[in-house]
C-alpha positions in Angstrom: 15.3 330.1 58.3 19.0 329.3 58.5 18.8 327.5 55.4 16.3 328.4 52.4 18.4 326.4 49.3 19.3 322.4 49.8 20.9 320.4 47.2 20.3 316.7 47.5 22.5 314.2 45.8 20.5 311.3 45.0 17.2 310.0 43.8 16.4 306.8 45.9 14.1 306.5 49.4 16.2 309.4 51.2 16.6 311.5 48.7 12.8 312.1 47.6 11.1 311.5 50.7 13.7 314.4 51.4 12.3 316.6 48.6 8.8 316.2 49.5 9.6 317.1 53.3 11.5 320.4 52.6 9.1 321.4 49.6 6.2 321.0 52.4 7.5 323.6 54.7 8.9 326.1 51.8 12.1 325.2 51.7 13.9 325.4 48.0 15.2 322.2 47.2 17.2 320.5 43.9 18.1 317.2 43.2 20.2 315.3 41.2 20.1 312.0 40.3 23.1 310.3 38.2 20.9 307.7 36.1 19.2 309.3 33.3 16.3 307.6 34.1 14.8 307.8 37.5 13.2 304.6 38.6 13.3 302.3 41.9 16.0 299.2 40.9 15.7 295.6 42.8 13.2 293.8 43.5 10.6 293.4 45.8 11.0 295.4 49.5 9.5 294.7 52.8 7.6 298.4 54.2 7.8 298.3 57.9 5.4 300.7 59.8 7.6 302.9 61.0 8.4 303.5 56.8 4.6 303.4 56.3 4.4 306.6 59.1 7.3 308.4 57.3 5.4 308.4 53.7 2.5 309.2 55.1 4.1 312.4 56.5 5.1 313.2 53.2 1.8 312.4 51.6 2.5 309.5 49.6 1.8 306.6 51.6 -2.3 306.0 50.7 -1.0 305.8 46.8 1.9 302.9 47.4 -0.4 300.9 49.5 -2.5 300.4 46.8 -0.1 298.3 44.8 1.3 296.7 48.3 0.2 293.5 50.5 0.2 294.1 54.1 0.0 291.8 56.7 0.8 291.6 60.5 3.2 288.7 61.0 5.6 286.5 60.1 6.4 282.6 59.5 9.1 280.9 60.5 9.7 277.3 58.9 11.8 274.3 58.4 13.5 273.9 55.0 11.2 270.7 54.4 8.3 273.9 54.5 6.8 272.7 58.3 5.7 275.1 60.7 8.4 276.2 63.3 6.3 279.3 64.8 3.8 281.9 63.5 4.3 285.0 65.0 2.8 288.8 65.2 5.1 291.7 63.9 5.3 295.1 65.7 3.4 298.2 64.6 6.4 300.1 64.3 4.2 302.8 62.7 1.3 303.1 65.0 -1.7 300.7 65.3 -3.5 302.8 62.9 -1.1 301.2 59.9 -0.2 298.1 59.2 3.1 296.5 60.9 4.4 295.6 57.4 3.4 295.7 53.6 5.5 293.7 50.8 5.8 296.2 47.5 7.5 296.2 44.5 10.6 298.6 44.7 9.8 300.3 41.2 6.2 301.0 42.5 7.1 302.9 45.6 9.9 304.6 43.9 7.3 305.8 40.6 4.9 306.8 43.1 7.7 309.0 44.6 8.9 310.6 41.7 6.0 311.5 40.2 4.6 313.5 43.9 8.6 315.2 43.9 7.9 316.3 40.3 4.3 317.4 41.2 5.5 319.1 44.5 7.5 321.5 41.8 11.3 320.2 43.3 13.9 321.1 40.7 15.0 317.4 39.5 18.2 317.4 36.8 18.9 313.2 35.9 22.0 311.8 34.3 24.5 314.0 36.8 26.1 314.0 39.8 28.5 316.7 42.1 32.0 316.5 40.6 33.6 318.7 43.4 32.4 321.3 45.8 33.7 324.0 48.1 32.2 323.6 51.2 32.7 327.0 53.1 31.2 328.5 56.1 28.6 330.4 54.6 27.8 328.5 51.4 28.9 325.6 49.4 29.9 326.2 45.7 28.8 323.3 43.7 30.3 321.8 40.6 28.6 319.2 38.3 29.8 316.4 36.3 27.9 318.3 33.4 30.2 321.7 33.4 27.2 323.4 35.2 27.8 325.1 39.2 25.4 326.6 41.6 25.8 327.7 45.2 23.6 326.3 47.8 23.0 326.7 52.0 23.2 322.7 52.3 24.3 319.7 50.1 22.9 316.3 51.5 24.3 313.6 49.8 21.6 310.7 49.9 23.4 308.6 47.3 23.7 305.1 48.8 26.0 302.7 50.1 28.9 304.0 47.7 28.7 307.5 48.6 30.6 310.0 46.4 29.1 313.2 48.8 30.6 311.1 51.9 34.1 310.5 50.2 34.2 314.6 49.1 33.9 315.5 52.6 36.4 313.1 53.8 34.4 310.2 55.8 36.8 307.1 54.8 33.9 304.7 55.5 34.0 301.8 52.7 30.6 299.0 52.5 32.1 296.4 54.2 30.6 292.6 53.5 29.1 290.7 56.5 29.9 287.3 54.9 26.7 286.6 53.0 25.4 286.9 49.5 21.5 287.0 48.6 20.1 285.6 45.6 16.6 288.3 44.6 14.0 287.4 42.0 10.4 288.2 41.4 8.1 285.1 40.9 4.3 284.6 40.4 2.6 284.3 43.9 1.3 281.2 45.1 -2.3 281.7 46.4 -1.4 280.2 49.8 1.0 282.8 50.0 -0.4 285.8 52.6 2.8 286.9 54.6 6.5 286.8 54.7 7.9 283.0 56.0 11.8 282.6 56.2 12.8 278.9 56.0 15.3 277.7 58.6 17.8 274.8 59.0 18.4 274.3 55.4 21.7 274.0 53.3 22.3 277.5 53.1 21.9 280.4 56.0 18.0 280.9 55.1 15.2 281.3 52.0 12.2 283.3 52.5 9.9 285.1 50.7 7.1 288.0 50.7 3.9 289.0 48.9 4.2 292.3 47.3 1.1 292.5 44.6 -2.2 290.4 44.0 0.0 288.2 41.5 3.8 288.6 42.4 6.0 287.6 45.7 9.5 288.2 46.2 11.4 285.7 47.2 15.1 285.5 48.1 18.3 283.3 49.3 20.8 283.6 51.8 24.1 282.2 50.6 27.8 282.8 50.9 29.9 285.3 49.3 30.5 283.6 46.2 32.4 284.5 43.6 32.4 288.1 42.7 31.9 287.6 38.9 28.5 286.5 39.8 27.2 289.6 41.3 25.4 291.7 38.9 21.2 291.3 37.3 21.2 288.5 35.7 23.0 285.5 38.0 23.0 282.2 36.2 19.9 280.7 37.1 21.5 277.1 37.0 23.9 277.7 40.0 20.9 279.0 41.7 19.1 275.9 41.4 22.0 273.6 42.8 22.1 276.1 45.8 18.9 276.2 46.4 18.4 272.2 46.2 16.7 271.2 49.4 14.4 273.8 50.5 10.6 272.4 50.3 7.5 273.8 50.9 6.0 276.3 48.7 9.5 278.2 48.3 10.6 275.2 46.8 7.5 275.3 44.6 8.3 278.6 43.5 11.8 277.7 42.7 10.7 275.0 40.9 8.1 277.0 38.7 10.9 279.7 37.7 11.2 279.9 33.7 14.7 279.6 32.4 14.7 283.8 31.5 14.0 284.4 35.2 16.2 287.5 35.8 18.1 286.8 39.0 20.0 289.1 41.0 22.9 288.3 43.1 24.4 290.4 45.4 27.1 290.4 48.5 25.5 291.9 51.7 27.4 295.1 52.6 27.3 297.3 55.5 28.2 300.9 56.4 28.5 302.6 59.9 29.6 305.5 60.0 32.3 306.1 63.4 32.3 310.1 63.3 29.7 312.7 62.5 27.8 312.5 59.6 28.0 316.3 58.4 30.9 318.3 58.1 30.2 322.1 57.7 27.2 322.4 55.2 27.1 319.0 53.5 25.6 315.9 55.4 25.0 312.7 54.0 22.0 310.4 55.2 20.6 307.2 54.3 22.5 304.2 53.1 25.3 306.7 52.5 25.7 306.9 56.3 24.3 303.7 58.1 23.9 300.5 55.3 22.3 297.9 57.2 21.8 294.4 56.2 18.3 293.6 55.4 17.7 290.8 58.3 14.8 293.4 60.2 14.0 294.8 56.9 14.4 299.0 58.1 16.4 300.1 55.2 13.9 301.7 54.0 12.1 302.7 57.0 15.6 304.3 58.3 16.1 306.3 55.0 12.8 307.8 54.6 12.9 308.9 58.7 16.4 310.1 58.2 14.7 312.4 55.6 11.4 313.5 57.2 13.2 314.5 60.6 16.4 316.5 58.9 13.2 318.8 57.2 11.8 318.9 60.8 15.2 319.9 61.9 15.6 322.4 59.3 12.5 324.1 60.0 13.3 326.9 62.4 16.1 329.9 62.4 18.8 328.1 64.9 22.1 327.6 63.2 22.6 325.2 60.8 25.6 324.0 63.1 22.6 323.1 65.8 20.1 321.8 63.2 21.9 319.4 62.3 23.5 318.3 65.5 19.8 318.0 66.9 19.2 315.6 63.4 22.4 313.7 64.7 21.5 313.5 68.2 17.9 312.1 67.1 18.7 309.7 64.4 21.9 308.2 65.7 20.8 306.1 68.5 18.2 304.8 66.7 20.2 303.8 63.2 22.7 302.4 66.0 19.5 299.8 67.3 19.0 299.1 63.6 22.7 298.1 62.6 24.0 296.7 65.7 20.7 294.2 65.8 20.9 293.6 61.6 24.6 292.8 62.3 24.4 290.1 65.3 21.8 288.6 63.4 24.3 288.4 59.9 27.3 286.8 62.5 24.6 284.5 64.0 23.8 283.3 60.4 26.9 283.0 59.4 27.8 280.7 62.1 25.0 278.6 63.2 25.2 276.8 66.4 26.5 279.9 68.0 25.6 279.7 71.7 22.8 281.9 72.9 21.9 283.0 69.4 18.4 284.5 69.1 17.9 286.0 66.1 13.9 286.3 66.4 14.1 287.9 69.7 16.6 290.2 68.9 14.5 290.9 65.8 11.6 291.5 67.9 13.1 293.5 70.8 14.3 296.5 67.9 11.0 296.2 66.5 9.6 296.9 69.7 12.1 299.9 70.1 10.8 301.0 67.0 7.8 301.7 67.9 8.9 304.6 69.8 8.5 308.1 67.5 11.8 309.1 65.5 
């Protein structure tokens, strides 16, 4: 094989779904993750099929369905909570999985971990790359702990905010797409037994999601409101007046949240990248290349394929140069699907009324593209 030691920068969906895909077909891998503790953050996440096919690859995907809710399609609703349309969701994943599951991000992520640690993958926490060489025939690694090693590949799967994608001179910076999203976890109603997103309301749109027996997740689409707010624990007060006018059973759940609720505001960034993602040995995937808003819910979905088809990719004695080209020319037009459709949906929400807007069949028609194998 061209390359028999990989370095990956980076913990999160990309990162381990990564490890487990190299570790399967022999290939050495370390990874670094810069929390000391490794554990999925957010909240709840919507698993779309084509996610669901990618863990299974890796051999994970029977363990986080047992925490998850599946279901096979979506509600749309007015803000007073009536019934616009019900309608069926895509098996992006094959008819053999479900077309989507809601989870708990910490569950999928544990359930991760522990199968990267089990695989026998090299995991050091609480560090991260401070520089690198990145040279034709190796790159020379040096660590934020004093520590170096020398590896055939660096992937940097460490997020929007890249640190491997600013080393290797990709100027690409998140850029917001003019809305903020209010996340919490709340206890699920019983009536509750798929995603619904409420329309026509004060603010761009509320929803919500199953994701265990006795928790949903439930969110708000707002404005980019002051920066000072952003962070894990948003005052629940201001979330309250924002909120004010959505009925239904989301209003029921806001209505039930204790005081303590921990509430997570957030602007909604984006990242596209305009130029290759690798340069020489180092290559960044994930969020760290293509951050999508989270209108078709593929964040995810694209992360973990990113991973499983660079292992595929990697798997064979071509030059690294033609690996990953192959990788590029396979993942690009897809990731391109997934942004361009997440963003004309984000400038459609952001200014309603616009003429020919049709955010559910655009939603639909990359769905559909979906379906097609990575």
């Amino acid at each position: 094989m061209a390359v028999s030691k990989v370095l990956i920068v980076g913990g999160g969906v990309a990162g381990s779904v990564l490890a487990l895909a190299l570790a399967q077909r022999g290939i050495a891998a370390e990874l670094v993750e810069l929390s000391p503790r490794w554990f999925g953050v957010g909240h709840g996440i919507t698993i779309q099929g084509n996610a669901m096919k990618a863990l299974r690859r890796v051999g994970v995907w029977d363990e986080i369905a047992v925490e998850g809710v599946p279901f096979d399609q979506m509600r749309m609703r007015n803000a007073d909570g009536s019934l616009i349309v019900e309608v069926p969701t895509p098996h992006t994943g094959g008819e053999d999985l479900p077309s989507t599951m809601g989870s708990l991000r910490s569950s999928m992520q544990e359930v991760l971990c522990k199968a990267v640690y089990a695989a026998g993958v090299t995991v050091r926490l609480g560090l991260t790359v401070s520089s690198m060489r990145n040279g034709a025939d190796a790159v020379e690694v040096l660590f934020t702990d004093g520590s170096a090693g020398v590896y055939d590949l660096v992937v940097g799967a460490d997020g929007i905010r890249s640190h491997i994608r600013d080393l290797i001179g990709i100027r690409a910076a998140p850029e917001p797409v003019g809305m903020g999203i209010w996340r919490l976890i709340a206890d699920r109603p019983a009536e509750m037994d798929c995603a619904e997103v409420y329309y026509g309301g004060p603010r761009y749109k509320a929803g919500y999601s199953p994701i265990s027996a006795t928790q949903c997740y439930a969110y708000l689409l707002d404005e980019n409101l002051d920066a000072s707010l952003i962070g894990p624990r948003a005052p629940i007060g201001l979330f309250r007046e924002r909120s004010a006018g959505y009925g239904g059973t989301w209003g029921r759940i806001r209505d039930a949240l204790p005081d303590d609720t921990a509430l997570d505001y957030r602007w909604i960034e984006a990242v596209q990248l305009r130029e290759p993602w690798f340069k020489n040995r180092v290559i960044v995937i994930g969020d760290a290349a293509h951050a999508c808003p989270p209108l078709i819910a593929q964040g995810a979905a694209m992360c973990a394929e990113d991973a499983v088809v660079l292992a595929e990719e990697l798997d064979d004695d071509r030059p690294l140069d033609d690996q990953l080209a192959s990788f590029l020319a396979r993942r690009e037009p897809r990731v391109r699907v997934v942004l361009e459709s997440s963003l004309l949906m984000a400038l459609w929400e952001t200014n309603p009324g616009t003429p020919g807007a049709d955010p559910a069949g655009v939603m639909n028609r990359a769905l559909s593209f979906l379906q097609e194998s990575a």
